[in-house]
C-alpha positions as semicolon CSV with decimal commas, in nm:
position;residue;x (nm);y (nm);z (nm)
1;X;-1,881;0,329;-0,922
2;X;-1,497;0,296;-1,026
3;X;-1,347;-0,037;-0,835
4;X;-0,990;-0,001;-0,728
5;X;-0,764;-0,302;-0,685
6;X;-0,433;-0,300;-0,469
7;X;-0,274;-0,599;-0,497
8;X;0,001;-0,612;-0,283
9;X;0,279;-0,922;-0,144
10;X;0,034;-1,038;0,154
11;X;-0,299;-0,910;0,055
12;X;-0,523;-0,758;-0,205
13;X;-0,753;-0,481;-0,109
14;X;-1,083;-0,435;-0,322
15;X;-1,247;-0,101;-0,290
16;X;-1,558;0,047;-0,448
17;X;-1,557;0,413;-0,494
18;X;-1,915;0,628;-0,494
19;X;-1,799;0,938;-0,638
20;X;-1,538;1,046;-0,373
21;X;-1,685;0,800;-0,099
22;X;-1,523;0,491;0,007
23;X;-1,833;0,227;0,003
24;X;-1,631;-0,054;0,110
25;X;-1,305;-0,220;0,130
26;X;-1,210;-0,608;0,092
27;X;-0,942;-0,805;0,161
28;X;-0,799;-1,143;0,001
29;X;-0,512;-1,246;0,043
30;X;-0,263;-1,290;-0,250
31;X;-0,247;-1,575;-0,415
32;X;-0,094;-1,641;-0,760
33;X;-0,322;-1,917;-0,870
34;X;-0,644;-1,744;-0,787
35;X;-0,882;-1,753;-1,099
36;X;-1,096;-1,464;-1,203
37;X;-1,378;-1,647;-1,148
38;X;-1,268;-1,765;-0,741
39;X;-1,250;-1,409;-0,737
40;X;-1,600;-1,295;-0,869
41;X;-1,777;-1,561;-0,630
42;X;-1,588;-1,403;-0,370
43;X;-1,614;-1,050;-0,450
44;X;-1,967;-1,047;-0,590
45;X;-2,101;-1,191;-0,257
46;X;-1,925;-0,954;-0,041
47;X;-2,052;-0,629;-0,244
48;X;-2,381;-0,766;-0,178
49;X;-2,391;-0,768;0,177
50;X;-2,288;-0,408;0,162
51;X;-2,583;-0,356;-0,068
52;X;-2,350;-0,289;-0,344
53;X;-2,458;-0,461;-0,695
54;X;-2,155;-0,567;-0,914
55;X;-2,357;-0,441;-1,224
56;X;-2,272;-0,059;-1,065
57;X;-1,898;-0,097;-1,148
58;X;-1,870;0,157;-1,424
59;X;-1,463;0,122;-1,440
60;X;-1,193;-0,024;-1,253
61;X;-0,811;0,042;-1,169
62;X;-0,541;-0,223;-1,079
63;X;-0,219;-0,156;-0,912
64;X;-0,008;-0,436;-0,807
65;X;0,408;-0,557;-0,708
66;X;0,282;-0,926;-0,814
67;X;0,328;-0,905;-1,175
68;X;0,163;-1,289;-1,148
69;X;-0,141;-1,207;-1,018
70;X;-0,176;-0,892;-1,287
71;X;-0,356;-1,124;-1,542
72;X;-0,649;-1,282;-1,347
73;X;-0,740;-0,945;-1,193
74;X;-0,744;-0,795;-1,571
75;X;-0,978;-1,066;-1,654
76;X;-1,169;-1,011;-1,344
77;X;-1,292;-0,677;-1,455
78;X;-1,323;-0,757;-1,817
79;X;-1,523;-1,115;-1,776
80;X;-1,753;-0,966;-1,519
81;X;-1,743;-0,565;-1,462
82;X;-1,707;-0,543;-1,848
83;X;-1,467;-0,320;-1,798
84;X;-1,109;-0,286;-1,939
85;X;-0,889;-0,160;-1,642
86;X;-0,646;0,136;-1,592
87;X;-0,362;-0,072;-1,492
88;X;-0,056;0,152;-1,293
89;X;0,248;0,084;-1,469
90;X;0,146;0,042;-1,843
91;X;0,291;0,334;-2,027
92;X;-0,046;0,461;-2,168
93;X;-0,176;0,556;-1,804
94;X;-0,069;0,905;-1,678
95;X;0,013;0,926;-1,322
96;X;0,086;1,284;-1,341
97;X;0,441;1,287;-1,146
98;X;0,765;1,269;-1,279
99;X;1,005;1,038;-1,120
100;X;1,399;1,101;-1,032
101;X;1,525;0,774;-1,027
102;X;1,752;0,523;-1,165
103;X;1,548;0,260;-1,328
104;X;1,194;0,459;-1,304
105;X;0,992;0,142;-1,435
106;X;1,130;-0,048;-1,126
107;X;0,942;0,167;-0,885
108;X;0,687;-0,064;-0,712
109;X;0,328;0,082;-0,815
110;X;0,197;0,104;-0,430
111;X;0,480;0,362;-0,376
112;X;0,419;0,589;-0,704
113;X;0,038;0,522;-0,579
114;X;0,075;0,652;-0,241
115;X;0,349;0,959;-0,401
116;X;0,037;1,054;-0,598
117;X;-0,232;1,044;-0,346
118;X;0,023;1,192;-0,031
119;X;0,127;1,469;-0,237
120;X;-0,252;1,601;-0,318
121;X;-0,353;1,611;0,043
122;X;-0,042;1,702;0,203
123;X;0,177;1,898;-0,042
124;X;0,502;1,858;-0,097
125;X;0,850;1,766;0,066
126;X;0,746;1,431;0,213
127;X;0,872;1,123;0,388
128;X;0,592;0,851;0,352
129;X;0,654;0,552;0,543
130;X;0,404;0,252;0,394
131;X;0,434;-0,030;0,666
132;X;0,352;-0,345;0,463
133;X;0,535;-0,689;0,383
134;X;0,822;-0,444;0,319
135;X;0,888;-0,127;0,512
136;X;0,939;0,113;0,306
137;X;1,008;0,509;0,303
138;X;0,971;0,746;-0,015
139;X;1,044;1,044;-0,089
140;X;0,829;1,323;-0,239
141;X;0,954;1,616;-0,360
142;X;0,843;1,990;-0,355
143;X;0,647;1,972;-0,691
144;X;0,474;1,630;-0,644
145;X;0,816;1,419;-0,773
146;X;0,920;1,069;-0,659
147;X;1,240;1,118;-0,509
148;X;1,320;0,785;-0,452
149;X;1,332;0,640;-0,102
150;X;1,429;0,325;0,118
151;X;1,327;-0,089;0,130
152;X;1,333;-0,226;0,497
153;X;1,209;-0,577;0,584
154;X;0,839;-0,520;0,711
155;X;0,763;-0,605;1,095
156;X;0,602;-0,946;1,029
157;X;0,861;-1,069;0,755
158;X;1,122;-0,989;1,052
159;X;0,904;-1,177;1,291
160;X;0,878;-1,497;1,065
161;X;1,280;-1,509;1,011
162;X;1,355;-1,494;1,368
163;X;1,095;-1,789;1,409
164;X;1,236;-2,003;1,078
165;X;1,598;-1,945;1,184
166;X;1,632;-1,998;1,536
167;X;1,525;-2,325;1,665
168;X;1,414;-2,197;1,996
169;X;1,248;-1,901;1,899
170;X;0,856;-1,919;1,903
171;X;0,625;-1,745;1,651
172;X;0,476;-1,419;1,799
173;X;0,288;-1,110;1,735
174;X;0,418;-0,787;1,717
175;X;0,301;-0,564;2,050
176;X;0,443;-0,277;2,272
177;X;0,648;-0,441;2,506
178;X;0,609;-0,330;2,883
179;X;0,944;-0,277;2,914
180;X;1,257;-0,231;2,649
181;X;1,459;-0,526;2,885
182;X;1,262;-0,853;2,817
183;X;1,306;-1,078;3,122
184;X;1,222;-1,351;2,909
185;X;1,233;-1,452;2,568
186;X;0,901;-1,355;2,393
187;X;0,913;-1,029;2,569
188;X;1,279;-0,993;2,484
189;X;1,200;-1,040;2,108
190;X;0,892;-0,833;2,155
191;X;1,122;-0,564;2,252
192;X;1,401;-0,575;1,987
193;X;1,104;-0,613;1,679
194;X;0,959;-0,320;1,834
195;X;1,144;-0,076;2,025
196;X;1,444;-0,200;1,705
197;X;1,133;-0,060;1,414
198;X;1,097;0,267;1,597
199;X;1,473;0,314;1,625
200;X;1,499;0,262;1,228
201;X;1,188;0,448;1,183
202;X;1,331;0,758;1,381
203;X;1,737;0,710;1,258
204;X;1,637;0,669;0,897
205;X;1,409;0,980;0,897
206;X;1,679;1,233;1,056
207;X;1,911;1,044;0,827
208;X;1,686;1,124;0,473
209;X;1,603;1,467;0,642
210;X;1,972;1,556;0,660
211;X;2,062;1,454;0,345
212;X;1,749;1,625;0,148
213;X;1,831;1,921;0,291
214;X;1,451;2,104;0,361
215;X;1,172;2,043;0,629
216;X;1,013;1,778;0,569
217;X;0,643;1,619;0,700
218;X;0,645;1,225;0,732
219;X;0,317;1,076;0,672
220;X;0,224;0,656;0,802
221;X;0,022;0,395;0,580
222;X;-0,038;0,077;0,614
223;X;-0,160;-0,200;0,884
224;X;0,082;-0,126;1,150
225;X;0,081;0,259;1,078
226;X;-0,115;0,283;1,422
227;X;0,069;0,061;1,665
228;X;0,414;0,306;1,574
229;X;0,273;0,633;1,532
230;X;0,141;0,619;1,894
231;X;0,494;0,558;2,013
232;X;0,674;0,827;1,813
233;X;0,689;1,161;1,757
234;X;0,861;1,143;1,387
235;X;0,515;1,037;1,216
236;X;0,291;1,330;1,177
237;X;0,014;1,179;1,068
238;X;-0,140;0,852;0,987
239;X;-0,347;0,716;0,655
240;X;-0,454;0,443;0,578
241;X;-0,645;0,481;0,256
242;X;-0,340;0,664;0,108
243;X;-0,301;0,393;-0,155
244;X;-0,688;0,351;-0,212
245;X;-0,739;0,702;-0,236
246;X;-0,427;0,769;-0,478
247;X;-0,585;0,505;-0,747
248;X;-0,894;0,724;-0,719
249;X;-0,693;1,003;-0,828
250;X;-0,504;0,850;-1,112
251;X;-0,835;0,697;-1,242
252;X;-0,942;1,091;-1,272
253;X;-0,678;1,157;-1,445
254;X;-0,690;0,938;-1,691
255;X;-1,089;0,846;-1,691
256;X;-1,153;0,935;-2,100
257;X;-0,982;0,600;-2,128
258;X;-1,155;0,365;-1,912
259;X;-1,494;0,462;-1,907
260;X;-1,635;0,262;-2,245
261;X;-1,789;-0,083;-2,147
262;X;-1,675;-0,423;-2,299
263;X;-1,953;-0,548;-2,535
């Protein structure tokens, strides 16, 4: 079983892949500090109750935007999978795309994750839109290239400023609004958080469309994904295993170095 570790600004997702089946998925969330031990107790428990035992990991992959937290999950999966990790970013693992951008080592590794991963199951000329702690768009080109793309405040980030800034503004969650005019003021900031993301979502993507020049499909990730694409006609399609799924891939593509057990 190959373990594949996202660690992202909020959380960190754990899942174990069977072959091409997603066993199970866990979430911490991120925290510098956290020991490779806190999360073995952790971890080890939970693949239990899914009747999963730890001494099945066979290799592991790590992709993470919290260069911090990069060390403890390394000694995670040597200490107690045995296993030296494929980690995304470190120049001896292949990710099999070749990206057009300025400063190609400062592409976060969830986005060159989910270019790999969107353009194997959806092909190529893509817009994928990954709502997480940021918002971000990227751009996939016809043969499988990263394009580049866009870095937008996420939804809750925007929801937390509003809160610290403005002395009278409560903390709230982010829900369709029954109507775009609030008539009072959780409603009203309901309404500009929400109806405000779908109006970026939909402006930015005729926007990257025009300028790119071809038809284009725009694919959703990530824990809001849902709540948008139901309200909009501009995402296509929705998945939320994109990243999961795309460390899968790399892992095959580079498995002849991360199969061979720590003695």
């Amino acid at each position: 079983m190959l373990l594949a570790i996202d660690a992202g600004n909020t959380n960190i997702v754990f899942a174990v892949h069977d072959g091409k089946e997603i066993r199970a998925q866990f979430r911490a969330s991120t925290k510098d500090s956290r020991t490779a031990d806190e999360y073995y107790v952790w971890l080890s428990q939970l693949m239990q109750l899914e009747g999963i035992d730890p001494h099945q990991i066979e290799a592991a992959i790590i992709a993470s935007v919290v260069p911090q937290a990069v060390f403890n999950l390394r000694r995670l999966c040597s200490k107690y999978f045995k296993r030296t990790p494929l980690v995304v970013g470190d120049s001896d693992v292949d990710l099999g795309l070749e990206i057009n951008t300025d400063r190609p080592r400062a592409v976060g590794a969830d986005r060159l994750v989910n270019a790999v991963a969107a353009y194997r199951d959806y092909g190529g000329d893509l817009i994928v839109i990954d709502f997480g702690t940021a918002t971000t768009f990227d751009i996939v080109g016809t043969k499988g290239s990263y394009e580049g793309g866009i870095i937008a405040p996420g939804v809750n980030l925007s929801l937390e400023a509003l809160h610290a800034a403005a002395a009278q503004l409560p903390r709230i969650a982010i829900e369709r609004p029954q109507a775009v005019i609030g008539k009072d003021t959780i409603p009203a900031m309901q309404s500009g958080v929400f109806w405000g993301y779908i109006a970026m979502i939909e402006g930015l993507v005729v926007r990257i469309k025009s300028e790119y020049g071809k038809p284009m499909k725009v694919i959703g990730t990530g824990g809001l994904a849902h709540l948008f694409r139901h309200n909009t006609n501009t995402i296509e399609a929705v998945d939320h295993d994109l990243t999961i799924r795309g460390l899968r891939y790399i892992f095959e593509r580079n498995a002849a170095m991360a199969v061979k057990p720590i003695e």
